[in-house]
N, C-alpha and C positions, 0 to 999 in steps of 0.2 A: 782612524776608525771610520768606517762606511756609515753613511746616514741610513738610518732604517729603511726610509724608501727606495734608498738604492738597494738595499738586503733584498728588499720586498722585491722588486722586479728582477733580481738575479737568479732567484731562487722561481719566480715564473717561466723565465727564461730555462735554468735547469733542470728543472723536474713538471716538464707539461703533462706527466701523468699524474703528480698529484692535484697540479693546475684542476685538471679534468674532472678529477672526482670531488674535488671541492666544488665547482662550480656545477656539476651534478647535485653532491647531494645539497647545497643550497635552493638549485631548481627542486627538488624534491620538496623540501619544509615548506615551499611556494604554494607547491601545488596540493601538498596535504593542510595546509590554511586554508588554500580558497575553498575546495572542495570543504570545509567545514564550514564554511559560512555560504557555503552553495545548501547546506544540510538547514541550517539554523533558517536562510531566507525560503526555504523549500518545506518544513515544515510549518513555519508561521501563513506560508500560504494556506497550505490541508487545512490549518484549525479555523480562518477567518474566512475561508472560500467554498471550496466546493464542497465542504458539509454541511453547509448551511443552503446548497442549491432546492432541496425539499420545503425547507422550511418557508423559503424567496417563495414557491409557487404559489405556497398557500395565502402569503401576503399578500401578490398581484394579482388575486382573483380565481385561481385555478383549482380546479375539483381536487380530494382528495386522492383518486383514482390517478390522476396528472404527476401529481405529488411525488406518491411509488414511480410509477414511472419512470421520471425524470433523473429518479436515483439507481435505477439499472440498465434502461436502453440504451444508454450512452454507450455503455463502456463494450454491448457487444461490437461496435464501430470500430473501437480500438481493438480490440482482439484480432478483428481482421484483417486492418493496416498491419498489424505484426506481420502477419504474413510472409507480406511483400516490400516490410520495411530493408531486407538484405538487397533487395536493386536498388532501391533510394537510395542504401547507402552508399554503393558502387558510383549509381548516379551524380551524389549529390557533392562525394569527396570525401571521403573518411568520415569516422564515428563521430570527430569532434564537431561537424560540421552539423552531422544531422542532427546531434543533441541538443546544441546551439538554438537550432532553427525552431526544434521541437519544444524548448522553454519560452521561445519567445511567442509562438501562437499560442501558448498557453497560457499567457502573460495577456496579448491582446486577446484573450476568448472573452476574458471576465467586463472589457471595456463595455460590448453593447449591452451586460445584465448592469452592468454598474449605469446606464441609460435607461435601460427600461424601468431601473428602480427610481430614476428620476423623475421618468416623467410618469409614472405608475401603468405604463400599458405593456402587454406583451403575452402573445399566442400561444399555447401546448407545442406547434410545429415550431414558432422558430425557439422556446426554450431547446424543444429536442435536439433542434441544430447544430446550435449553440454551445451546449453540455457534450454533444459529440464531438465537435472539435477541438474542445476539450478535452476529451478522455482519449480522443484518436492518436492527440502530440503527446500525450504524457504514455500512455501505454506503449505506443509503438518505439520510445526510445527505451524503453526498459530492456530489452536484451542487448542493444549497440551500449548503452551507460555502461551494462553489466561487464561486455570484454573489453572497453576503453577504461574502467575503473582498476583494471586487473594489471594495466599495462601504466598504472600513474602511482597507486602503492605501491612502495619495496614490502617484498616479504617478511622481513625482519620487522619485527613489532606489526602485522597489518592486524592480525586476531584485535591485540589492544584497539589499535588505529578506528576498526568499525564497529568497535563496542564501545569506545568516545563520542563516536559518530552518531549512531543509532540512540545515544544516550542524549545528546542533543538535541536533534530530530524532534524526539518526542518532547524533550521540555517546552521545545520553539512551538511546535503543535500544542499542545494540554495551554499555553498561553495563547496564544493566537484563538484558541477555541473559548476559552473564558474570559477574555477582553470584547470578544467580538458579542456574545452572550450578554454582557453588562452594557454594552453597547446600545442591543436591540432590547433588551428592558428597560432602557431609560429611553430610547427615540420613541418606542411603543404608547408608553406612559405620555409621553409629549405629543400624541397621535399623528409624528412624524417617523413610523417605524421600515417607510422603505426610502426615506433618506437615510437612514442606518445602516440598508442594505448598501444604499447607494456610496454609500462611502468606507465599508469593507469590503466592499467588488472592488473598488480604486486599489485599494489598500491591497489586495491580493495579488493584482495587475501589477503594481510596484515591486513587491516582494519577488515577484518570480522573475521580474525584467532585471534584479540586481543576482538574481540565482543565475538567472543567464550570461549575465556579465562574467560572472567567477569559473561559471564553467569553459568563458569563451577565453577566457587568462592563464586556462588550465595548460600546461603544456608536456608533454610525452617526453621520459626519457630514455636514453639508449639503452640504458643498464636496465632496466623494466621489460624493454622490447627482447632483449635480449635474453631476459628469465620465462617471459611466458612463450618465447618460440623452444627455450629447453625445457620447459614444462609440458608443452603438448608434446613434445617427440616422447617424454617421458610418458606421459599418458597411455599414447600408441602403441608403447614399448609395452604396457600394463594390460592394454586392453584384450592380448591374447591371453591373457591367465586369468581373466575376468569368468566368473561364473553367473549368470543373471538367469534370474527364475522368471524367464518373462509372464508367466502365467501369473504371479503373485504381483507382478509392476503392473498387470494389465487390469488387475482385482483389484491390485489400489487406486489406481486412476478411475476404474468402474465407479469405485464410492464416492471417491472426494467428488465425481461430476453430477453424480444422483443427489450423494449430501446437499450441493448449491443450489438443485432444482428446487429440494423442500424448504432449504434455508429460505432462497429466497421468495417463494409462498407467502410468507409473512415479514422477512426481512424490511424491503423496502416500505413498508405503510406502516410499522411504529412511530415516524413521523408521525403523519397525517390523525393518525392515533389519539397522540399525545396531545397535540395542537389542535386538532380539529373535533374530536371526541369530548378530550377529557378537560378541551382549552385551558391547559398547562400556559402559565406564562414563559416568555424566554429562560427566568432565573430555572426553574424547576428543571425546565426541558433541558436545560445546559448543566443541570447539575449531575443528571441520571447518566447525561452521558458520559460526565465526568468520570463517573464514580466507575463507571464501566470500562474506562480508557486505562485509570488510574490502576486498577485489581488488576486490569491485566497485563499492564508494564508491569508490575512489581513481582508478580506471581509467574514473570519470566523465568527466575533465578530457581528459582525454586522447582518449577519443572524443570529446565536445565540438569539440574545435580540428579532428577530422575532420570532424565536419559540419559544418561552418563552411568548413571549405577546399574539400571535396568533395562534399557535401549530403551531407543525413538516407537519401535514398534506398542510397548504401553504405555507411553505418555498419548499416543494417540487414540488409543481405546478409551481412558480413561477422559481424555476431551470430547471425541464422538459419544461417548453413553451421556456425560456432563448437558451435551448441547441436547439433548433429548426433552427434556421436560419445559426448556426456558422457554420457550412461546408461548405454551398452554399455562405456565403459570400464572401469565398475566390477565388467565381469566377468572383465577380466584378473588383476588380485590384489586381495585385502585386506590388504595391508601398507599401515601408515598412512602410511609417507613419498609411495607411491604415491598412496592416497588423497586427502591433503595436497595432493599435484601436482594430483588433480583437480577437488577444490576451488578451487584458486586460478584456473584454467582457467574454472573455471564463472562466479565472479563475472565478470572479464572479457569472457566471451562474453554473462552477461546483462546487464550492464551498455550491450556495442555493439545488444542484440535492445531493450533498454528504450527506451533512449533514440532510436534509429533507430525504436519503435513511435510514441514517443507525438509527436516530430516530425514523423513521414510525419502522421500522424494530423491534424496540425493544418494539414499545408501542403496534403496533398490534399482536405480539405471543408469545404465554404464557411463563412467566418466567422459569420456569423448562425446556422448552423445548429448548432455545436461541441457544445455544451452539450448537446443534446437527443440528437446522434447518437449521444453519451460514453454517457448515457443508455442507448442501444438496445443502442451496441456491451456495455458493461458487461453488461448482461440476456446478451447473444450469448455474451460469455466466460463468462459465472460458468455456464450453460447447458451450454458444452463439455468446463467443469472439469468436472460432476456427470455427465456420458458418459463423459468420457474414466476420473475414478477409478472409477465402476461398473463398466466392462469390465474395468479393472484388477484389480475383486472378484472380477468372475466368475473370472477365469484361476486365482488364488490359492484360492477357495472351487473348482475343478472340480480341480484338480492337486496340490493344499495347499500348505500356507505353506511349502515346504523353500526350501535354498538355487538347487536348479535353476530351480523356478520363476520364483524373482525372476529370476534369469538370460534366460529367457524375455520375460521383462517389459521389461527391459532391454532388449533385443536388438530387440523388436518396437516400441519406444519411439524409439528411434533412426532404426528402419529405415523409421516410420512420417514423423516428422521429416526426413527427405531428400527423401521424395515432397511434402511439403507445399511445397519451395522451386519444385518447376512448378507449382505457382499465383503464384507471382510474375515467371516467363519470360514478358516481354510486353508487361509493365504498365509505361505510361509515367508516370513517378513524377520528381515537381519536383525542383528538384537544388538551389534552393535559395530561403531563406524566414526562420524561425528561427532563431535562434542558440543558444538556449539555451531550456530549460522545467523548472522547478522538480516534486519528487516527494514525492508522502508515502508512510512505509514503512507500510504498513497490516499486513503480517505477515513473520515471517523463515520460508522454508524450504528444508531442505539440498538437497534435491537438484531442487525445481522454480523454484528462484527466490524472490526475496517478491516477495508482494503488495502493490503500489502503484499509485498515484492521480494523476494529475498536476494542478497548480496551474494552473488557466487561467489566474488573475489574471499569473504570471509569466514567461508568455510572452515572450519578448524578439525582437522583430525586426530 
């Protein structure tokens, strides 16, 4: 009788196809691990880092006008690097490389604010710097992540795969955002509140350099490579029977870039608001945002089974009309049970505007073309964020920073937000396609929503 280990290398030796596929899908379970704990160190960053960049300016001495700012200028930088991130990647050696690279500046961005929280000094220009290099390596890998993502999940179970993922993500974020929160109300209290900062700047620096690590361990397999080169042929094959209403793709992109302008009119200076206004301590200011993160994970599910019964195209209506009143509401009172009320209102309504975007998104333009358009639209939005917070400056720098003004702001943010829903009066929009599409939380903010990405790879049809 043969000793198992001799069994064991006979049968290596006989059959190197099954050899193969095991040692495949072994590499697979590798690389769907790390990429989860690429998700897990990648949202504990979002919650203890760059949503708290607003909050850092006001600590270090910076107007409230700065504040906003800080929280929309950046990311048109990145928008732009998208661009021309396809040469970089030719340039630089494959996706995994530039993602790689793209984690790690963004890992070392947080070092010099994690400095200037030390030593308490630090400029309008170089935060803007700073925040841009920021948003420049985290945006600009989001289309390369998106086709390297596609070619590292097997299709079999991937639907599950990024709704574990996406389910994580957020727990690692909603913690990271409420430790770091507890954090800056007790250093506050101890009137050492930007050594707090000082040390979830560290803390986010870390997290994203162990997210870079998992992503740089991640490795491509054959059989992956080989489903999405038959998945675009199949594409190709599809895309001559493809009927697109360009005029209703062009009406919804019209709106979603008009929406951002007004959105973000008031979006970025609920901050400064909150903190500088209503000097909300960190627990308060961390709670609102909570409540607002929390309504709208969970009231996922639940628009989902609308757009599924009823299409994407009214789950988005009924988000766009939702987002209408939430700015001006807040000029009814400042009682926080009120507040609270409309917070929880907000995540709900963006939760139906999110998800009703990035479905219409997919159902109305042509498959071949997704990737590249995500591309343009992204330039388009991040373009409308840096209009819409700059008018928002002017108003505040021509009126100053009182409570009327944001009032103002509010009012004209709303009122701007109703007129954008007649750009959608018209547009013949599919009703149905999708069923679901995975999100990455890219930033929390109170009162414009986060910033998110959606997952091509997890599309579900």
């Amino acid at each position: 009788m043969l000793p198992q280990s001799r069994i064991f290398l006979m049968d290596r030796i006989l059959n190197p196809a099954t050899n193969h596929r095991t040692a495949s899908a072994g590499r697979s379970d590798r690389n769907l691990t790390r990429s989860m704990g690429d998700a897990a160190c990648f949202g504990g960053m979002v919650g203890c880092g760059e949503t708290y960049f607003s909050a850092f300016a006001l600590a270090v001495g910076l107007s409230e006008t700065a504040s906003g700012l800080i929280a929309s200028i950046p990311l048109l930088v990145g928008g732009v690097i998208q661009l021309v991130s396809p040469k970089a990647i030719a340039w630089i050696g494959g996706y995994r490389r530039w993602i790689v690279a793209g984690a790690v500046l963004q890992s070392l961005a947080f070092l010099p604010l994690a400095y200037a929280a030390w030593t308490g000094s630090l400029s309008i220009v170089m935060f803007l710097l700073i925040a841009s290099v920021y948003w420049a390596a985290g945006l600009s890998t989001g289309p390369a992540w998106n086709t390297w993502i596609e070619q590292i999940v097997p299709t079999a179970g991937r639907a599950r795969f990024f709704s574990r993922r996406s389910r994580l993500q957020q727990i690692c974020t909603f913690s990271g955002l409420m430790v770091a929160g507890l954090v800056l109300q007790w250093t506050s209290q101890q009137d050492m509140a930007l050594t707090g900062f000082a040390g979830l700047f560290f803390v986010a620096a870390m997290l994203r350099l162990v997210s870079a690590s998992f992503l740089h361990r991640t490795r491509n397999g054959s059989q992956n490579a080989t489903h999405v080169e038959l998945r675009q042929k199949e594409v190709a094959e599809k895309s001559e029977e493809e009927r697109v209403d360009y005029r209703s793709a062009i009406q919804l992109l019209a709106y979603l870039v008009a929406m951002q302008v007004f959105i973000q009119l008031s979006g970025p200076y609920f901050v400064p608001y909150m903190l500088g206004q209503l000097e909300f301590d960190y627990v308060v200011y961390v709670g609102l945002i909570a409540l607002a993160f929390l309504s709208k994970v969970i009231s996922f599910a639940f628009w989902g089974r609308i757009a599924e019964e009823s299409g994407a195209a009214k789950v988005l209506w009924f988000g766009g009309i939702g987002l209408v009143p939430l700015a001006s509401l807040w000029i009814v009172s400042t009682n926080l049970v009120w507040l609270a009320v409309i917070q929880i209102l907000s995540g709900i309504a963006w939760a139906a505007y999110e998800l009703g975007f990035f479905l219409m998104f997919f159902e109305t333009l042509p498959a071949k073309h997704r990737t590249r358009l995500l591309t343009y639209h992204n330039f388009a939005n991040t373009l409308a964020i840096c209009v819409g917070a700059l008018a928002g400056a002017a108003i505040l720098a021509y009126w100053g920073t009182t409570s009327q003004t944001y009032y103002y702001l509010f009012g004209l943010s709303s009122t701007g937000r109703l007129l954008c829903l007649g750009l959608l009066v018209g547009a013949v929009l599919p009703k149905h396609s999708l069923k679901s599409i995975g999100m990455r939380v890219l930033s929390i903010r109170p009162g414009a929503g986060s910033v998110t990405a959606p997952i091509i790879a997890s599309a579900e049809e």
